[in-house]
TORLO-543901 format. One record per residue (C-alpha): residue in one letter; x, y, z. Coordinates in steps of 0.25 Angstrom, whole numbers. Layout:
<code=A&x=X&y=Y&z=Z>
...
//
This chain:
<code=X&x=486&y=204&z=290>
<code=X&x=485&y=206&z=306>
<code=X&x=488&y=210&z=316>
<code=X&x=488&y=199&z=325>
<code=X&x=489&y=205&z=337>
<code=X&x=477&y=215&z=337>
<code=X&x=471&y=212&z=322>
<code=X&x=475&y=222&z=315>
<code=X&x=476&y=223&z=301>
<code=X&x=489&y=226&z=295>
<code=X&x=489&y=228&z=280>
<code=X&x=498&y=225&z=268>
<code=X&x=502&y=237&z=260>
<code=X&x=492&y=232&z=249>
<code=X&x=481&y=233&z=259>
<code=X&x=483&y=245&z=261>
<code=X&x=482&y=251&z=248>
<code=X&x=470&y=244&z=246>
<code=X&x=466&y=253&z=258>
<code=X&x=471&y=264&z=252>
<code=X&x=461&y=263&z=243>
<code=X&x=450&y=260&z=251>
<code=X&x=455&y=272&z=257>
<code=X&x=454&y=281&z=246>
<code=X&x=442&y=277&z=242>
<code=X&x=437&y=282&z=256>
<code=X&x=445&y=294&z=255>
<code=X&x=438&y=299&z=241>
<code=X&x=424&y=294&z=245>
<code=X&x=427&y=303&z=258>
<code=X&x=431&y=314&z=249>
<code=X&x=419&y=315&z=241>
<code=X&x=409&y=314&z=254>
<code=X&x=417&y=326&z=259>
<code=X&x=415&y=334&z=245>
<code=X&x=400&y=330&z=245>
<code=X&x=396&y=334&z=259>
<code=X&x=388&y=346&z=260>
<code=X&x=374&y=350&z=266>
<code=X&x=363&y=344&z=261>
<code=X&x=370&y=331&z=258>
<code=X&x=364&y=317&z=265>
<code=X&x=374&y=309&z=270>
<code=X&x=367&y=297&z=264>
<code=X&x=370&y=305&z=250>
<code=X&x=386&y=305&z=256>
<code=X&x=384&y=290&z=258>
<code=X&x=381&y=289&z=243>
<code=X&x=392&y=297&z=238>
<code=X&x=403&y=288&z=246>
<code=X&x=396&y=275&z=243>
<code=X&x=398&y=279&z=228>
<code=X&x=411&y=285&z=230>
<code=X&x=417&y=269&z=238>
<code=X&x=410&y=262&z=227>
<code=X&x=413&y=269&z=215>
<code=X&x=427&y=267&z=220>
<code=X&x=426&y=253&z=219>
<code=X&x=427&y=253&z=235>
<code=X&x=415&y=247&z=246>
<code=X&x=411&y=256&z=256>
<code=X&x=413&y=250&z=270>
<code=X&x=402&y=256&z=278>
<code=X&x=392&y=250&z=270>
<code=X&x=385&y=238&z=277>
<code=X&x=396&y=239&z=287>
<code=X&x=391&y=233&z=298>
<code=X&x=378&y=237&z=293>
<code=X&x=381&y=252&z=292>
<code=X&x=371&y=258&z=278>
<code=X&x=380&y=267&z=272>
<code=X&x=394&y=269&z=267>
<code=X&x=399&y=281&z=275>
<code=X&x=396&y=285&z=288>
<code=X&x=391&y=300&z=288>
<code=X&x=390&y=307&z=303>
<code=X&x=386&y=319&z=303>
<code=X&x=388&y=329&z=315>
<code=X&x=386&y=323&z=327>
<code=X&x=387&y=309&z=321>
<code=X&x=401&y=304&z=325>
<code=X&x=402&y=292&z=313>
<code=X&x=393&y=281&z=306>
<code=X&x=385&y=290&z=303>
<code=X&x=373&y=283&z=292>
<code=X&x=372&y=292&z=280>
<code=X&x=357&y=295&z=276>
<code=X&x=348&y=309&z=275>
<code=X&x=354&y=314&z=283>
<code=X&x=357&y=329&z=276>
<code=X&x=371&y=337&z=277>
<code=X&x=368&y=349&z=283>
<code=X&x=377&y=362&z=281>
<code=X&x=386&y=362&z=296>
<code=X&x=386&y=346&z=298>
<code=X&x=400&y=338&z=297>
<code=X&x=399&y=323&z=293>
<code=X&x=407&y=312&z=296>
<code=X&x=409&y=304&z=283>
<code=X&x=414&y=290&z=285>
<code=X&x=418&y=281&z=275>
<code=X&x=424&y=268&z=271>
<code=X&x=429&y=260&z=259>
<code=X&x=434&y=246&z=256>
<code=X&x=443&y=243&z=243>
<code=X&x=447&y=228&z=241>
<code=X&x=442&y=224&z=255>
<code=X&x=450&y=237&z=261>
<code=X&x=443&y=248&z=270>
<code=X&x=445&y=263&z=270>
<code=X&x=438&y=271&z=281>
<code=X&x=439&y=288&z=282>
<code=X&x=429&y=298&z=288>
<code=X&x=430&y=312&z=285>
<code=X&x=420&y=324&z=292>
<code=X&x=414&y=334&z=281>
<code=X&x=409&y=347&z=287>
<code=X&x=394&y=351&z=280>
<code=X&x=394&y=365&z=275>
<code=X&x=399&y=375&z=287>
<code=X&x=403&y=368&z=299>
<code=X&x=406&y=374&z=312>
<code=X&x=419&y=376&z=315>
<code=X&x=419&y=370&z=327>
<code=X&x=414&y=357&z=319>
<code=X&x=424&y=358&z=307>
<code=X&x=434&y=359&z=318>
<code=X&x=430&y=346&z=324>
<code=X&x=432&y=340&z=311>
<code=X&x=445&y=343&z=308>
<code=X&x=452&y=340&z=324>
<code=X&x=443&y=326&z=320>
<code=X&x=451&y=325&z=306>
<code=X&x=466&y=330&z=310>
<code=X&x=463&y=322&z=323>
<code=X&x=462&y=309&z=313>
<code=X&x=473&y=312&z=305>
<code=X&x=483&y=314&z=319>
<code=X&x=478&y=301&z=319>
<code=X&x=481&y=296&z=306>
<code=X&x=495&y=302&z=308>
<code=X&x=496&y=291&z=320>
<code=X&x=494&y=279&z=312>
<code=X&x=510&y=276&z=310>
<code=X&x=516&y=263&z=312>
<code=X&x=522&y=260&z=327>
<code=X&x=511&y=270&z=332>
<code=X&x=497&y=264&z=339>
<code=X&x=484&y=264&z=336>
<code=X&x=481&y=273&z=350>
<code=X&x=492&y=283&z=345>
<code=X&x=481&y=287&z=335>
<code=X&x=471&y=288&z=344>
<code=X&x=481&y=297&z=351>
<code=X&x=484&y=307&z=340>
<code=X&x=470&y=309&z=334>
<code=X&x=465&y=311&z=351>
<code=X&x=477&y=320&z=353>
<code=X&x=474&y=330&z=341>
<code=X&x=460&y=331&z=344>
<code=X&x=464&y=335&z=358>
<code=X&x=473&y=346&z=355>
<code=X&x=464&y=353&z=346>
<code=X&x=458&y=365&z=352>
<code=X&x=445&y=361&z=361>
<code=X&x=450&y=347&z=357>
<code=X&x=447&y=341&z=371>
<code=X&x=434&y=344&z=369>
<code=X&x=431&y=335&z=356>
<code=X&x=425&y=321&z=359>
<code=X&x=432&y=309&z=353>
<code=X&x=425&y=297&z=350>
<code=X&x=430&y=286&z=357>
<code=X&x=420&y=275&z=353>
<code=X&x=422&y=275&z=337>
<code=X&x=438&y=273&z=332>
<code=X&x=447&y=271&z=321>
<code=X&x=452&y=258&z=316>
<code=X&x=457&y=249&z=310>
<code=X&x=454&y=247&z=295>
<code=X&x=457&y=237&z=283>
<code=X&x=449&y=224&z=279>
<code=X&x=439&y=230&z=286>
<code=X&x=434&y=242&z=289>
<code=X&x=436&y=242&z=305>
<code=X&x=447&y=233&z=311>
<code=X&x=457&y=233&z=322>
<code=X&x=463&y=242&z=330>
<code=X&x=452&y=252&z=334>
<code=X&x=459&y=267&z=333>
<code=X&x=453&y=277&z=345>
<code=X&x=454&y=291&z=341>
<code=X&x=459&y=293&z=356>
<code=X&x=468&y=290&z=364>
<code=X&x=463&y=276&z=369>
<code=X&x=476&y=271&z=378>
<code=X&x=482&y=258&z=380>
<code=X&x=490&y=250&z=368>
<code=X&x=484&y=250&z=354>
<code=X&x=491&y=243&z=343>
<code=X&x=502&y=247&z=336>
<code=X&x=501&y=254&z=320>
<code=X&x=509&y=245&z=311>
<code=X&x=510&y=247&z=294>
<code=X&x=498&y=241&z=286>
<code=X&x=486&y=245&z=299>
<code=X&x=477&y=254&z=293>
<code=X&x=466&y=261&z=303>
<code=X&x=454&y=272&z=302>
<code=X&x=457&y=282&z=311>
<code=X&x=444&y=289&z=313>
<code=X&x=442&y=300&z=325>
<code=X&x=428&y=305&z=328>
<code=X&x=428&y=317&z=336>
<code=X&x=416&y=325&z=342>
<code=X&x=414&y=337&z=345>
<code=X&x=410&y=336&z=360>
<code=X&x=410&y=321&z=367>
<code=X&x=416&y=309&z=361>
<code=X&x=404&y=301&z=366>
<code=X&x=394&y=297&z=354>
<code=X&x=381&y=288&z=353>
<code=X&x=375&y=280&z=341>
<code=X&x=364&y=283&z=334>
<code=X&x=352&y=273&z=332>
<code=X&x=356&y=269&z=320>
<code=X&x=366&y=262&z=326>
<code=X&x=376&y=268&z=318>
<code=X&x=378&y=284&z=319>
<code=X&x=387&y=288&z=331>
<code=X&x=385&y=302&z=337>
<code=X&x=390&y=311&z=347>
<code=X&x=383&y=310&z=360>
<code=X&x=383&y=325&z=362>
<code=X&x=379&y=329&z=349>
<code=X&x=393&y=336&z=344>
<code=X&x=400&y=334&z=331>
<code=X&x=409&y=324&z=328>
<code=X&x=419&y=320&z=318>
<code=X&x=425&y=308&z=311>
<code=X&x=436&y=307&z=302>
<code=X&x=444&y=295&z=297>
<code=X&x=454&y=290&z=288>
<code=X&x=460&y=276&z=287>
<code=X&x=477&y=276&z=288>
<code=X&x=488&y=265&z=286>
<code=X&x=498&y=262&z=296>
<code=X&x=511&y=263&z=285>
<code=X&x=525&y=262&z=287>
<code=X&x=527&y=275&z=281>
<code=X&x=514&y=281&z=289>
<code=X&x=501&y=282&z=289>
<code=X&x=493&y=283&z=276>
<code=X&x=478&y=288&z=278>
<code=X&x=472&y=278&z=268>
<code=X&x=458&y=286&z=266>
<code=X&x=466&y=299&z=265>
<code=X&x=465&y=303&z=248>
<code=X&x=484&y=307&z=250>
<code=X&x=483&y=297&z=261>
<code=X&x=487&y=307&z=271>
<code=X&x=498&y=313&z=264>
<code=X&x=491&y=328&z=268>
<code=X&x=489&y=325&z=283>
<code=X&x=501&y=319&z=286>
<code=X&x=510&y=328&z=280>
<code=X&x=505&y=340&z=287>
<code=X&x=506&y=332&z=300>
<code=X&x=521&y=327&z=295>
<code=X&x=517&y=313&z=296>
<code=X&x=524&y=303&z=289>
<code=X&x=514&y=294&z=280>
<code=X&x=516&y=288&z=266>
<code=X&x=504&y=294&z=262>
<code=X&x=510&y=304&z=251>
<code=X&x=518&y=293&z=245>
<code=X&x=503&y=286&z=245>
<code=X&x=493&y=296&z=243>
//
C-alpha cells in the first residue's frame, strides 16, 4: 500500500520478509567481495564474483540494465565517490573501494554498500571509513517509528561532526538515501544532513537505504564522462557505506545486515527486534 499523502510505500509484514531476503542475499554477496579484495584484483573480476554470488542465490541483480547502467555493483575506488563501473581497472595495495550492491527476490529490492581497504591503508583513510560507517548506523538507529526522515539526516551529520577534525570532512549533499521496495529507489529521498524544514514522519512497514558518502576534503563532486562515475572535485577520498532498514514497531531492523543489527544496536542500547529476527 501508500501513502497517499507523500507516496510512500508502506509494506505488510510479508513484504518485509521478502525483503529480508532480498537483504540477505546482498548482505552475503557483500560479504564475499569483502573476503576477495585484495591487490591485484580488477574490479570487473569483483563484478563477476557478485553477479554469480545474486544469481546463484536464485536472486536478480538490480544494477544490471538499470537505467542502462553494464554491470551488477558499482565499485568506486578512491576518489570515486559511487557508481563507480567495474572493469580493468586493477586493485592496488593502499586503495579503498566502495562496493555497491543490489538484489531483488520475488519483485523485492535489497541495496547495502560497504568500503574495503586494499592491503595497507593510511590511517588517516581507514579512519574516514569507519566515521562514514558508524555515522550510517547513528543513522540507522534513527529510523524508529514517530521519528522523521530528517532526524536521520540529523544523527548521521551530527556523529560525523563530533569526531576529531570532523568539520573538516565533506559530506555529499547531491546523492542521498531512499526509499526502497518494488523498486529499488522510491520516495522519500533521505539527506545524510541536516536539510531543515518538515520531512515525513517514519511509520512501521517503510523501509529506506540509508547511504552516507563522505570525503575526505569538500563535499562537492563531478561526474565523469561516462556519465556514470561520481568524483570528488578536489581529488580526496571518499567513502560509501549502505544498508537498507525497516521501520518496525519493535525498532529498526537493518534488512542487509547478516544478525540484522543485533550487534550494532546493542552496543548502542537501541531497542530493535533484530535478535529475535536475526
Amino acid at each position: 500500500m501508500f501513502r497517499r499523502k507523500d507516496r510512500i510505500e508502506v509494506k505488510t509484514p510479508e513484504q518485509i520478509l521478502l525483503m529480508r531476503a532480498a537483504g540477505l542475499v546482498v548482505g552475503r554477496t557483500l560479504e564475499l567481495l569483502r573476503e576477495s579484495v585484495r591487490p591485484g584484483i580488477t574490479t570487473g573480476q569483483l563484478d563477476a564474483i557478485a553477479e554469480e554470488s545474486i544469481r546463484s542465490a536464485g536472486a536478480v541483480p538490480s544494477f544490471l540494465g538499470y537505467h542502462g547502467y553494464p554491470a551488477s555493483i558499482c565499485a568506486s575506488v578512491n576518489d570515486e565517490v559511487v557508481h563507480g563501473i567495474p572493469g580493468d581497472r586493477v586493485l592496488l595495495d593502499g586503495d579503498q573501494v566502495s562496493i555497491d550492491c543490489g538484489a531483488i527476490v520475488s519483485g523485492w529490492h535489497g541495496d547495502a554498500a560497504i568500503t574495503v581497504g586494499v592491503g595497507e591503508v593510511s590511517a588517516a583513510h581507514v579512519e574516514l571509513s569507519r566515521v562514514t560507517e558508524e555515522a550510517l548506523w547513528r543513522g540507522l538507529a534513527a529510523a524508529v517509528s514517530g521519528s522523521t526522515v530528517r532526524d536521520i539526516g540529523i544523527a548521521v551529520e551530527s556523529y560525523v561532526r563530533a569526531q576529531p577534525g570532523g568539520d573538516d570532512y565533506g559530506i555529499v549533499e547531491e546523492y542521498v538515501g531512499h526509499g526502497i521496495g518494488t523498486s529499488m529507489h522510491m520516495d522519500p529521498n533521505v539527506p545524510n544532513y541536516d536539510h531543515g524544514g518538515k520531512s515525513p514522519s517514519l511509520v512501521p512497514g517503510m523501509a529506506l537505504a540509508i547511504e552516507p558518502m563522505v570525503c575526505a576534503g569538500g563535499r562537492l563532486t563531478r561526474t565523469l564522462e561516462d556519465d556514470w562515475t561520481v568524483v570528488t572535485q578536489d581529488g580526496q577520498r571518499a567513502c560509501h557505506w549502505e544498508h537498507t532498514v525497516a521501520i518496525t514497531p519493535e525498532g529498526p531492523w537493518v534488512l542487509t545486515a547478516l544478525d540484522g543489527g543485533a550487534a550494532r544496536f546493542a552496543a548502542l542500547g537501541v531497542p530493535s527486534p533484530a535478535a529475535d529476527r536475526a
